[in-house]
N, C-alpha and C positions, 0 to 999 in steps of 0.2 A: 458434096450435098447428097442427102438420102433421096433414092429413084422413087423408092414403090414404099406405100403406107398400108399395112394389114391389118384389120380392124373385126375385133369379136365383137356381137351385137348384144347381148343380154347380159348387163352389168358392167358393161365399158363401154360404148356407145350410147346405148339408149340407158334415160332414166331407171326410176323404178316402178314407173307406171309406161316403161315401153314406147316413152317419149323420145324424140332428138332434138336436144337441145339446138336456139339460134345460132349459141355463140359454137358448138361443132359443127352445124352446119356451116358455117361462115369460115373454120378455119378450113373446114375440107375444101372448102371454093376456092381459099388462099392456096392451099396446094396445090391443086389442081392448074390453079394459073401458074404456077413455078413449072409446067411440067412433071409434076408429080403424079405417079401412078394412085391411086385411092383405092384399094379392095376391100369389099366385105366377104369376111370371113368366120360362118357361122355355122351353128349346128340345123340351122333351121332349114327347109327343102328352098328349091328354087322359087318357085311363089313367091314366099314371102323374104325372102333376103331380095328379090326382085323388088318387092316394093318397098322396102328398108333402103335399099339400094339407090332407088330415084329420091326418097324423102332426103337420105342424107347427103343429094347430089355426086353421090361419089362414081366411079370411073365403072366401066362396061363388064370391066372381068367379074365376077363372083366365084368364090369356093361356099359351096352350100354341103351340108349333111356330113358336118367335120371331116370333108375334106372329100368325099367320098365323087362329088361331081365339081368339076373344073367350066364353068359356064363363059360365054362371051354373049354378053345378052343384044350389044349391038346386030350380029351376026344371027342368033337364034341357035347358037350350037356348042354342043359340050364339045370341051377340048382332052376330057378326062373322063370315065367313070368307072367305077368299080362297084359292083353290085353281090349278093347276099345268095347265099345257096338255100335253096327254095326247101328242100329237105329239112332243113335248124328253123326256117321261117314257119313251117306247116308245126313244128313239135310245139314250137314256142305257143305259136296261137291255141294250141288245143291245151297246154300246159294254162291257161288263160282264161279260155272258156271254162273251162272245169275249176278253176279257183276262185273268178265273179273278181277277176281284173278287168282294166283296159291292157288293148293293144294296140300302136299306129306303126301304121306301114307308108315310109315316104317311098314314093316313084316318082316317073317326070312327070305324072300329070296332075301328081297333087298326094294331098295327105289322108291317109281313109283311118277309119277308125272304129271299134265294132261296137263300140258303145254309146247307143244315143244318147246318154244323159251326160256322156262328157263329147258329144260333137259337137263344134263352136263355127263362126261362120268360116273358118278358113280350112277346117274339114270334112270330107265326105264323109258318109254314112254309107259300111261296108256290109253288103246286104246278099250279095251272089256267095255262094258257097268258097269256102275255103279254095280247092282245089282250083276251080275254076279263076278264082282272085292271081294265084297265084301263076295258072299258066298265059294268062294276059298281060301280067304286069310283072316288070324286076324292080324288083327292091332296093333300093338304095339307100335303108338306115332305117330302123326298126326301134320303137320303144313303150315297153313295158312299165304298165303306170296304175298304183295303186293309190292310198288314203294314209298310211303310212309305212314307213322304210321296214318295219318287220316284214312287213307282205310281200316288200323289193328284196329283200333280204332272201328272205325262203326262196324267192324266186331266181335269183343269181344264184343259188346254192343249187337248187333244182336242174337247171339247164346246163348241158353238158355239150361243151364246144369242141371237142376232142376231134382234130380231123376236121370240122368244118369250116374251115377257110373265115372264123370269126371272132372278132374280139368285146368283150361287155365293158363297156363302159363306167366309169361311176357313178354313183348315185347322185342325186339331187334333188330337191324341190324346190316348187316354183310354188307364189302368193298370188299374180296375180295373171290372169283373170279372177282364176280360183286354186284353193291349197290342193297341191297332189304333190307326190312324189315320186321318181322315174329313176330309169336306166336306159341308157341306149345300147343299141349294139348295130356294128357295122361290119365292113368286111377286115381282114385283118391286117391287108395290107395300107389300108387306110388311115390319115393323120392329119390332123388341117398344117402341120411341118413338113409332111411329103406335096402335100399339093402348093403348097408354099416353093417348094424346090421346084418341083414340074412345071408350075408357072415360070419362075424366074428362069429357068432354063432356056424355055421357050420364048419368053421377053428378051433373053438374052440381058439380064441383071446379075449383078453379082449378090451373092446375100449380104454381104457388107457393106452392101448400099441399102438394105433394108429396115424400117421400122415395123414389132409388130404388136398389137397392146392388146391383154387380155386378161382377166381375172378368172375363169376357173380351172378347173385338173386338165378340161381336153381342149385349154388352152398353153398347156405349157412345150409341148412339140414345137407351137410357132413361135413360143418367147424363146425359146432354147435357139431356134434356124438363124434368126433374126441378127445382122449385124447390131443392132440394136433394141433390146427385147424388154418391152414396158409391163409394168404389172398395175393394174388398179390397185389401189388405196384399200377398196373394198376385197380386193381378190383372196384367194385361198392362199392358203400358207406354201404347198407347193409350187405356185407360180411365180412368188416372192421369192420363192427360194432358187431359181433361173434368173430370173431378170438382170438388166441391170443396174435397172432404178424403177421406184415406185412412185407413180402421178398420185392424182387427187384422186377424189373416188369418181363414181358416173354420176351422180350427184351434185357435183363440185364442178365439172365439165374436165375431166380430166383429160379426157383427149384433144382436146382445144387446146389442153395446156401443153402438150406435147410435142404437136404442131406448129404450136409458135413459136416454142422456143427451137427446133430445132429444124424450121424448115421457111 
């Protein structure tokens, strides 16, 4: 019987308006009473996998900021993190200002962001000087976010990681709340499949007792780890191309279907 369930949030978990369905909640509950471990595992900061976290009833640990913090939220304490070298974070943002993008900066206390016309209620409005931002707070996952992927384009072409301890991410966009489209970047030793490891290490799991379901690109690290590595229906072709089977889409409740059948 599989120990521990890993679970990406945006496009296998939650709808496409950001919902959790009843019937995933209910199969997470089913696991859960097996003894099953239930993790979420997301690109998003600790906040809000925190309360994605309690909506989908699922279990204490979180990996938040693709992997970049290892959380035990019962506890109140990171068990992992790896943060962003302040030097790449200060070019980035000034590469930013001068082009009339956005930029957000995840830490532990939340998600800042210098643009008021894209700050929404779950981020700060970053308003102290660069510098000063920077020598208060470590970063822990950074992302660059324009109107369209030309602008994310020029912008990954622009930024030069050489030596700085970081990796860029894919592109993406996202419809809702509102259209944009982004890039992250993290530290480089970072990967929601390493913090998948470093958990199960310290669970003391074997990864072949694991399930882990995800549809996009910096989800395929944890379908690869995963004794058993699930792709949404919906997912990207790369993750499809790891897995070892493809559910229904998040639409569909694919991860409910997964669940039951195999746990």
């Amino acid at each position: 019987m599989y120990k521990a369930v890993f679970l990406d949030l945006d496009g296998t978990l939650l709808d496409n308006e950001k919902n959790i369905s009843k019937e995933n909640i209910e199969a997470i509950e089913r696991a859960k009473a097996k003894g099953v471990l239930v993790c979420i595992c997301s690109g998003r900061q600790i906040d809000i996998t925190r309360e994605y976290k309690n909506m989908a009833h699922a279990s204490n640990y979180m990996i938040c900021s693709n992997g970049a913090i290892i959380y035990d939220d019962d506890l109140g304490e990171e068990l992992f993190s790896a943060y962003m070298e302040k030097d790449f974070c200060k070019e980035a943002y000034e590469y930013v200002e001068k082009n009339g993008l956005t930029i957000r900066f995840d830490t532990k206390y939340g998600r800042y962001v210098n643009n008021e016309n894209f700050n929404t209620s779950t981020e700060i409005l970053l308003t102290e000087g660069i510098d000063k931002f920077l020598a208060d707070n470590e970063i822990i996952q950074m992302s660059i976010v324009g109107n369209t992927f030309e602008e994310i384009d020029k912008a990954r072409d622009s930024l030069n990681v050489e030596g700085k301890n970081t990796s860029i991410g894919n592109r993406y966009s996202e419809e809702f709340p509102k259209h944009y489209c982004a890039f992250n970047c993290i530290n480089d030793s970072v990967s929601k499949g390493n913090a998948i490891r470093g958990l199960c290490k310290y669970l003391k799991i074997d990864l072949k007792d694991i399930i882990a379901i995800g549809d996009e690109s910096n989800d395929v690290s944890m379908v690869e780890v995963a004794g058993l590595g699930i792709a949404m229906e919906n997912g990207f072709d790369d993750v499809k191309a790891v897995a070892k089977e493809i559910t229904k889409s998040n639409v569909e409740n694919g991860v409910a279907f997964i669940l039951n059948k195999y746990i």
